[in-house]
C-alpha positions as CSV (number, residue, x, y, z in Angstrom):
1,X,0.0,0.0,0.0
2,X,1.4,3.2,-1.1
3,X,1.9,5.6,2.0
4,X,-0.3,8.3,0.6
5,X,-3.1,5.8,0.2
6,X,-2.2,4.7,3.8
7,X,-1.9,7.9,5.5
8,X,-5.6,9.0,3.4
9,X,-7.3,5.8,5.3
10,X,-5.8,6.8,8.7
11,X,-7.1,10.4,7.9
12,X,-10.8,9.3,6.8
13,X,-10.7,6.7,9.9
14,X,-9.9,9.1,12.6
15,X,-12.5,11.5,11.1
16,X,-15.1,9.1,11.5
17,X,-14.3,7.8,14.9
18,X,-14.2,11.7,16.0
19,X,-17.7,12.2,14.4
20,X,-19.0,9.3,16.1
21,X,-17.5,10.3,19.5
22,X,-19.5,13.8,18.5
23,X,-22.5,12.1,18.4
24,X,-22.3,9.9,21.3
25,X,-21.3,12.8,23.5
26,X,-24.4,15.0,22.3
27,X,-26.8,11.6,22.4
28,X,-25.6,11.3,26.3
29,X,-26.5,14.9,26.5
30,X,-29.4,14.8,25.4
31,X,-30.6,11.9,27.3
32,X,-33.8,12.2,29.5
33,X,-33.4,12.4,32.9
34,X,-35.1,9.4,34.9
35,X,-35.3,11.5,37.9
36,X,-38.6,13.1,37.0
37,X,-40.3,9.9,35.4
38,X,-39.7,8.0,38.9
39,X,-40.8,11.0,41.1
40,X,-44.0,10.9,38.8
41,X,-44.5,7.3,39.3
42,X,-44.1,7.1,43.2
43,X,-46.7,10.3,43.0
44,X,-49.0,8.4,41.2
45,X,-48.6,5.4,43.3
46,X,-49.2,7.7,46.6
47,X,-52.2,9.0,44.7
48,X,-54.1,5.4,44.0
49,X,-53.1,4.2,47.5
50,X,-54.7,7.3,48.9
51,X,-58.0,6.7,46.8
52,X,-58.1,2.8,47.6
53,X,-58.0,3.8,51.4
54,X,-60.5,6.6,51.4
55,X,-63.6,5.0,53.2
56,X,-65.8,7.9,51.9
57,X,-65.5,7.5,48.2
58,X,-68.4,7.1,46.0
59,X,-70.3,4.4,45.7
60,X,-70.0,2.5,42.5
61,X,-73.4,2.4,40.9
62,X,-76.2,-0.6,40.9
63,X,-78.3,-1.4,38.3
């Protein structure tokens, strides 16, 4: 392999490497946080436990 040929490849290579490191590093970034869907869930949670325990709820309906 001719060294210009070679030294192209290594060029074109590192390139792409850096361009996927790019866009891994701005995919990581861009990541939603799970903080906020697992403070929603346990809220939820606190919420249906709160209306299975209330002894005053309305009655279902008898037909």
């Amino acid at each position: 392999m001719h060294p210009e040929t070679y030294l192209a490849l290594h060029h074109a290579r590192t390139a792409e490497l850096q361009a996927q490191a790019e866009a891994h590093r701005l995919a990581a970034e861009a990541k939603p946080s799970h903080e906020l869907r697992t403070r929603l869930g346990w809220t939820l949670v606190e919420v249906g436990l709160r209306l299975a325990a209330a002894p005053n709820g309305p009655k279902p309906a008898v037909a």
